[in-house]
C-alpha positions in Angstrom: -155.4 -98.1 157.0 -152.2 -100.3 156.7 -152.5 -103.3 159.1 -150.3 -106.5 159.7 -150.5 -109.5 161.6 -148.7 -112.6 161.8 -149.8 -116.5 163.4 -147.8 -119.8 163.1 -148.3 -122.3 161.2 -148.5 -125.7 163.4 -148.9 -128.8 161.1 -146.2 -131.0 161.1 -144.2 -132.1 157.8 -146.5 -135.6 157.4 -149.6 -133.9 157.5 -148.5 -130.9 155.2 -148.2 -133.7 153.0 -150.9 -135.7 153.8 -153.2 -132.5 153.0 -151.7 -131.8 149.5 -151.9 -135.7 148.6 -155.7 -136.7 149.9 -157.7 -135.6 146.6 -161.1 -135.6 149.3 -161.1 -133.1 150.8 -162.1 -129.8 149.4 -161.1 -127.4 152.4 -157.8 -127.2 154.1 -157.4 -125.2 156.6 -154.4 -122.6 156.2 -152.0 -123.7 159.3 -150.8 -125.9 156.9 -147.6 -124.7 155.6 -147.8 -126.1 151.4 -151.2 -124.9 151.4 -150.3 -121.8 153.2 -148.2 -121.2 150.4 -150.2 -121.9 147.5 -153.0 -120.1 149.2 -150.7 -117.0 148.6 -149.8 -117.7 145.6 -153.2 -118.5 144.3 -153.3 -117.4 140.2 -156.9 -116.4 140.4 -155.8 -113.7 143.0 -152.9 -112.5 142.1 -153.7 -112.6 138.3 -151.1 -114.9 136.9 -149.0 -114.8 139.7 -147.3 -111.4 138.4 -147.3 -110.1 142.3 -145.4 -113.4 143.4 -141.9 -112.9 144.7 -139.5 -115.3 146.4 -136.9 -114.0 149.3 -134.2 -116.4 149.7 -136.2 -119.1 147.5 -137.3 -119.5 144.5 -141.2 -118.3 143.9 -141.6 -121.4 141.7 -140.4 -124.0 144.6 -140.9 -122.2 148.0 -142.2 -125.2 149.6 -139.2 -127.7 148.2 -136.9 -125.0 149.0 -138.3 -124.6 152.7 -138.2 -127.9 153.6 -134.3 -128.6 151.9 -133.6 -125.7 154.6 -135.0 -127.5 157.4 -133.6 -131.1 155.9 -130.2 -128.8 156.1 -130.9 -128.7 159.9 -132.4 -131.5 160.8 -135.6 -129.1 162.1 -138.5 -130.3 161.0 -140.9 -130.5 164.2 -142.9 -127.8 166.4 -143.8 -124.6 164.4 -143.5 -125.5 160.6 -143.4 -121.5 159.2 -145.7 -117.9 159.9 -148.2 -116.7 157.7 -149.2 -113.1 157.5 -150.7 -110.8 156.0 -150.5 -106.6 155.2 -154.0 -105.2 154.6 -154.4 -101.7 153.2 -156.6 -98.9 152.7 -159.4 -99.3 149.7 -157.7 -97.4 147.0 -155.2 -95.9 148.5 -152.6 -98.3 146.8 -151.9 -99.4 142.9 -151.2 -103.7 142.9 -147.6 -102.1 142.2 -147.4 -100.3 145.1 -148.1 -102.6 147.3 -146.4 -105.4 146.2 -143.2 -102.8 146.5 -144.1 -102.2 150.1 -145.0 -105.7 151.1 -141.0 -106.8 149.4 -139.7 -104.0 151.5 -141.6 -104.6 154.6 -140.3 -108.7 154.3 -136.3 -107.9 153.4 -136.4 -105.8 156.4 -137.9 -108.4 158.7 -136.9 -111.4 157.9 -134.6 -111.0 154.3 -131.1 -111.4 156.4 -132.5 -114.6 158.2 -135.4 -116.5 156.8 -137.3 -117.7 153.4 -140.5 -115.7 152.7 -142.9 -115.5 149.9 -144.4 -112.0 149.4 -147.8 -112.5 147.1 -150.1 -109.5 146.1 -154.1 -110.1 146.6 -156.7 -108.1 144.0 -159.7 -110.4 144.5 -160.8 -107.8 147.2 -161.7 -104.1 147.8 -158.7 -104.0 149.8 -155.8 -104.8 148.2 -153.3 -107.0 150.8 -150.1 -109.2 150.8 -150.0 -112.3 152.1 -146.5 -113.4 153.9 -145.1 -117.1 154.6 -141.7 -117.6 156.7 -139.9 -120.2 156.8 -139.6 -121.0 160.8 -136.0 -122.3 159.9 -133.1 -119.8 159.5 -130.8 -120.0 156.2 -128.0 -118.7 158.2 -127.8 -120.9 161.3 -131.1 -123.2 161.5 -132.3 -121.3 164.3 -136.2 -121.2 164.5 -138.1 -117.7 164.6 -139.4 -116.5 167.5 -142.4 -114.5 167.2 -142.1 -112.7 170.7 -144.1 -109.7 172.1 -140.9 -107.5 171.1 -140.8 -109.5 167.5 -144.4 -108.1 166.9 -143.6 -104.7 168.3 -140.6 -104.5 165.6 -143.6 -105.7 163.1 -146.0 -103.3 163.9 -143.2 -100.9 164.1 -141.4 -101.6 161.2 -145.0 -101.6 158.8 -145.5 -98.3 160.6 -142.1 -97.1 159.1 -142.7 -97.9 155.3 -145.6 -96.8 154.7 -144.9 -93.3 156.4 -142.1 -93.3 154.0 -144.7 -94.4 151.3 -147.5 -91.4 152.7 -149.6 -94.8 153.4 -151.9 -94.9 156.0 -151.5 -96.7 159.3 -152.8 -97.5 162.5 -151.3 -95.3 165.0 -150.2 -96.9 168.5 -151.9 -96.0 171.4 -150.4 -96.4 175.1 -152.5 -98.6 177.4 -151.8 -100.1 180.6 -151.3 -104.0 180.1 -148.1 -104.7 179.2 -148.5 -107.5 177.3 -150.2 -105.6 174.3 -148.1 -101.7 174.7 -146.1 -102.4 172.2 -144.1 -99.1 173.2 -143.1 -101.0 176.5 -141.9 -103.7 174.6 -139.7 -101.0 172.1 -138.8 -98.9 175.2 -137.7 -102.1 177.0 -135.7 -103.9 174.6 -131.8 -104.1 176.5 -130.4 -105.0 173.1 -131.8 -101.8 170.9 -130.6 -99.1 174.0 -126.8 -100.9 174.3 -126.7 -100.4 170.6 -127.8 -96.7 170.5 -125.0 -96.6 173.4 -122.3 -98.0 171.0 -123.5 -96.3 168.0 -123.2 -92.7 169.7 -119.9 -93.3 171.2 -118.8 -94.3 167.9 -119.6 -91.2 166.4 -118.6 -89.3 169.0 -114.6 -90.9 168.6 -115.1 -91.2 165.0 -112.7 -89.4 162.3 -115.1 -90.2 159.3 -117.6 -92.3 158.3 -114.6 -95.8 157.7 -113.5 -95.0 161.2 -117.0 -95.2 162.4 -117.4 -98.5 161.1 -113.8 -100.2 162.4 -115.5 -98.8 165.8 -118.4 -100.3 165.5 -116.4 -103.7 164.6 -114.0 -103.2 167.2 -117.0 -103.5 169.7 -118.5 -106.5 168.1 -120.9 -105.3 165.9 -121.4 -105.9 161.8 -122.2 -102.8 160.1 -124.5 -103.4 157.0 -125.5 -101.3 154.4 -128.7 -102.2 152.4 -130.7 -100.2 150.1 -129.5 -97.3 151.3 -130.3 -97.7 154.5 -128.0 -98.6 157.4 -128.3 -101.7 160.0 -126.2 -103.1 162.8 -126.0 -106.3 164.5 -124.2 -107.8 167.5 -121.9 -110.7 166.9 -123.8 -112.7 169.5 -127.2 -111.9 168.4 -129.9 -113.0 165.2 -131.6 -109.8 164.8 -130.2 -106.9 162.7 -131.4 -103.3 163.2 -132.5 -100.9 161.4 -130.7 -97.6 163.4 -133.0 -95.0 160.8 -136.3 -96.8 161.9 -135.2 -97.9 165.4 -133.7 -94.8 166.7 -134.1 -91.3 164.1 -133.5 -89.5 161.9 -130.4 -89.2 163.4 -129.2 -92.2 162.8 -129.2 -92.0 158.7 -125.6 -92.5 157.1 -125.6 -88.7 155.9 -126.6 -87.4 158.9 -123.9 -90.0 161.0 -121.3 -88.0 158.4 -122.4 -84.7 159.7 -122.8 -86.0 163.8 -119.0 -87.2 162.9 -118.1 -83.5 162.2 -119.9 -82.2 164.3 -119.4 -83.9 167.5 -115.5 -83.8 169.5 -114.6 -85.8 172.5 -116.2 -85.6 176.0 -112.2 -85.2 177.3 -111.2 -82.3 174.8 -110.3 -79.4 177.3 -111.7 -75.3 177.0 -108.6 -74.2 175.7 -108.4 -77.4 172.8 -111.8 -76.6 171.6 -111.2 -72.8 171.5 -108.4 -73.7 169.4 -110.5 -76.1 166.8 -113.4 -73.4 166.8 -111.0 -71.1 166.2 -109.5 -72.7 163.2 -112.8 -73.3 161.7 -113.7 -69.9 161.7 -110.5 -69.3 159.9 -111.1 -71.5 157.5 -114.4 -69.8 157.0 -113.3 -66.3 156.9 -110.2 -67.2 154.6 -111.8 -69.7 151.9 -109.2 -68.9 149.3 -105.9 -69.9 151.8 -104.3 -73.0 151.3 -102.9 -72.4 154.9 -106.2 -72.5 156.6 -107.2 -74.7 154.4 -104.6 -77.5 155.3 -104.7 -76.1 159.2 -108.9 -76.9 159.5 -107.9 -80.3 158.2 -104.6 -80.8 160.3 -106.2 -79.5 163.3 -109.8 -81.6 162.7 -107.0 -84.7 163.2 -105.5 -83.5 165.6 -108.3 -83.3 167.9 -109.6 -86.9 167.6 -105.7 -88.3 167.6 -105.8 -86.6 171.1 -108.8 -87.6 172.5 -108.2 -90.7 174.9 -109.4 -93.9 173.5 -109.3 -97.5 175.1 -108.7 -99.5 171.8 -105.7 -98.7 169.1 -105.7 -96.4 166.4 -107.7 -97.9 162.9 -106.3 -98.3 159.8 -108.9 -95.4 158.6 -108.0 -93.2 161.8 -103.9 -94.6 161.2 -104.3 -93.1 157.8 -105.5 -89.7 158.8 -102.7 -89.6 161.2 -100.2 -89.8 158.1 -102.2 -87.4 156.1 -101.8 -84.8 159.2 -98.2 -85.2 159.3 -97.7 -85.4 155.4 -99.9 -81.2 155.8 -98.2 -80.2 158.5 -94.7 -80.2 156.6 -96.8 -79.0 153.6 -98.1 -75.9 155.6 -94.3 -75.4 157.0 -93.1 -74.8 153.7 -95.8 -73.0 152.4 -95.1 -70.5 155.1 -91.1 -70.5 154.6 -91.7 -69.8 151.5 -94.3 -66.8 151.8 -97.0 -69.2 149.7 -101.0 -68.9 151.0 -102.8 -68.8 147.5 -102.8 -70.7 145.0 -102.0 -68.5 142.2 -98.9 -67.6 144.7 -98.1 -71.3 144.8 -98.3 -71.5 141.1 -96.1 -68.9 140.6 -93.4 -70.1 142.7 -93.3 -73.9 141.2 -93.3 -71.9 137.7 -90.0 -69.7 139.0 -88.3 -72.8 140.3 -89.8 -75.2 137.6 -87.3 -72.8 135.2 -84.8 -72.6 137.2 -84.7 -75.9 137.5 -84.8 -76.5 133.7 -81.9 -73.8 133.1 -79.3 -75.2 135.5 -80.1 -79.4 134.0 -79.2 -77.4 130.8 -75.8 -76.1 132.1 -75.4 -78.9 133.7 -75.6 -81.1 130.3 -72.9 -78.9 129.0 -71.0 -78.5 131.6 -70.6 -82.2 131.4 -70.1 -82.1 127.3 -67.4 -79.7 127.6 -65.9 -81.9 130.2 -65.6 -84.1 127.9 -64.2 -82.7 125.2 -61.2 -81.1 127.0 -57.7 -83.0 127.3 -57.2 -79.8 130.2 -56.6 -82.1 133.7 -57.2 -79.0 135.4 -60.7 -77.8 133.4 -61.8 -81.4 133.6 -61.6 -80.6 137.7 -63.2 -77.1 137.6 -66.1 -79.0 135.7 -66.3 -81.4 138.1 -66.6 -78.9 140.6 -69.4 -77.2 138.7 -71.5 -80.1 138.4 -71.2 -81.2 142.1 -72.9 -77.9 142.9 -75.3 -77.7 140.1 -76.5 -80.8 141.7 -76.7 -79.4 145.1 -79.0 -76.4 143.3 -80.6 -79.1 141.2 -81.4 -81.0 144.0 -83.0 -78.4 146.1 -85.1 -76.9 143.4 -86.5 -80.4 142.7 -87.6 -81.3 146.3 -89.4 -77.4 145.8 -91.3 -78.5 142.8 -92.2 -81.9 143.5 -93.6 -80.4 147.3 -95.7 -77.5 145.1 -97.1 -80.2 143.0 -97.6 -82.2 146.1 -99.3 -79.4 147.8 -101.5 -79.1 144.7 -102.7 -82.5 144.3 -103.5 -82.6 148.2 -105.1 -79.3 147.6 -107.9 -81.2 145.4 -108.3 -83.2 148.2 -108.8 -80.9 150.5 -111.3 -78.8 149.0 -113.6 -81.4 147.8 -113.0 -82.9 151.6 -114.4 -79.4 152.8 -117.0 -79.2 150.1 -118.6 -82.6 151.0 -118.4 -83.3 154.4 -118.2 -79.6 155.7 -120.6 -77.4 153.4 -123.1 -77.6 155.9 -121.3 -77.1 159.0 -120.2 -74.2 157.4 -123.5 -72.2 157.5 -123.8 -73.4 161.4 -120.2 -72.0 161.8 -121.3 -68.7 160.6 -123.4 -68.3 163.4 -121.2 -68.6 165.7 
């Protein structure tokens, strides 16, 4: 089964190099962080170094590139890096595989932060990675620390891949000394249970998946997306997280999107959401409306625009605000004008769309005749004429421009509805 570990590595800077210089000795121990290295990176065991890769460093010149990081910083005493390793089960993994798994498994631990070199080990049964971190952040120079919780989120987050990979792993058992649950030390973490906090209220206010993220911001916390996966950190702290891995399925970015749709404010009243179910249901009932259509939408707005919030409007949840208004007019004179289809909408901005054309044609004459008279009195009448042509004209292009409006905005609509509601509309069915 799929195992990890992790230990420092203690030998200061002189003696790293005191080891790689003396051409005695013949054993070195591994707490030295240049051998550590080359150790991993061995050619006889990871056959020509093919399963060598370099996080934040070059494969070729971790060590130089280690200690330019530390030079950067001025940090070059107490723990030098962390070595680990990521054993798995005989033949249950290709050298492929598991060189995939152990890149993963280092990006997500240390891959915003730190320098590691991931290297891939065939000289036994078991095929393993070996790991060595830097103990010196790129970011900020601040040096790892390898708490309880840190090897909690270890064993936690090698637990996590290779479910996703159907690898085998060691599954966590409860016990009653603290200092090795490492349940109690996920369970107890202050910083991972205020996050889950923020991240559900933010859902809960959220109009879509860009207002979700100006929430998250607006309460001090980086959003990041990464292989497809979402994290989150606090401006204040080192550590991202994970939300899929630390919290749920839940917590993937498709099933935020549907959470966002899903879920209305705690302060909505009876009679608002009777009004919001009852527009869905509409909209479900009545697929080919343009009406209920554009009222689902308008009223999905609606809804979050009233909910009480204690920070201003975002420029995603500003812009949804505008859209609402910009329907709203759209659905007023779609109903003035007897318009819920849109082969009825097409048919009207036809009718108008020649009207229109026929009276810019009078019009034009109108005006050549105009000129062509020497009549005072005809040259008035024509003026006359064309002041209310343009009155007519006028009207019947603010009616086709608002059809082709209300078409474009119709595109947007449905494929709003197709995408982010197609599956709350089976769920609405059963209601």
């Amino acid at each position: 089964m799929a195992t990890t570990s992790l230990w420092p590595i203690k030998m200061t800077i002189n003696k790293t190099i005191n080891y790689v210089e003396n051409k005695d000795k013949t054993r070195i121990p591994l707490s030295n962080l240049s051998i550590s290295i080359d150790y991993a990176k061995n050619k006889n065991k990871t056959e020509e170094q093919f399963y060598v890769t370099g996080i934040n460093c070059d494969s070729d010149n971790v060590y130089q590139d280690m200690m330019r990081v530390k030079k950067a910083y001025n940090k070059f005493d107490g723990i030098q890096g962390f070595h680990g390793y990521q054993s798995f089960k005989e033949k249950e993994v290709t050298p492929e595989l598991a060189h995939k798994i152990g890149i993963e498994f280092a990006k997500e631990m240390w891959g915003d932060d730190f320098q590691v070199v991931v290297t891939t080990h065939l000289n036994t049964n078991h095929i393993h990675n070996h790991f060595v971190v830097n103990s010196v952040s790129i970011k900020d120079g601040h040096k790892y620390n390898y708490s309880n919780k840190e090897m909690a989120r270890l064993r936690k987050t090698n637990d996590f891949i290779c479910e996703e990979h159907n690898i085998s792993h060691l599954e966590e058992k409860p016990t009653p000394k603290k200092h090795i649950d490492f349940n109690y030390y996920l369970n107890h973490d202050n910083y991972s249970t205020r996050t889950q906090a923020i991240i559900d209220m933010a859902i809960k206010n959220a109009l879509n998946y860009a207002d979700f993220k100006d929430i998250m911001k607006k309460n001090n916390y980086e959003v990041i997306e990464r292989y497809g996966k979402l994290s989150v950190r606090a401006f204040n702290k080192n550590r991202n997280i994970r939300i899929e891995r630390q919290f749920g399925s839940d917590y993937s970015i498709d099933r935020i999107n549907e959470r966002i749709l899903e879920e209305t404010s705690d302060k909505l009243t009876m009679e608002e959401l009777e009004q919001y179910n009852y527009h869905k249901r509409n909209y479900i009932n009545n697929q080919n409306s343009l009406i209920a259509q554009f009222l689902f939408i308008i009223f999905k707005i609606k809804v979050y625009q009233k909910s009480p919030r204690n920070y201003p409007l975002s420029p995603a949840m500003r812009k949804e605000v505008d859209k609402m208004e910009k329907y709203s007019m759209e659905i007023v004179f779609m109903n003035d004008n007897k318009i819920d289809s849109k082969e009825e909408l097409q048919i009207f901005k036809q009718m108008n769309k020649e009207l229109l054309d026929d009276l810019i044609y009078t019009r034009k004459r109108t005006y050549e005749y105009k000129s062509k008279t020497k009549d005072k009195v005809e040259k008035e009448e024509c003026d006359l004429r064309v002041d209310f042509y343009n009155e007519i004209i006028k009207e019947l292009q603010t009616k086709v421009k608002t059809c082709k409006m209300i078409e474009h905005n119709h595109k947007i609509v449905e494929k709003e509805l197709e995408t982010r509601y197609s599956k709350e509309q089976k769920r609405l069915l059963e209601l």
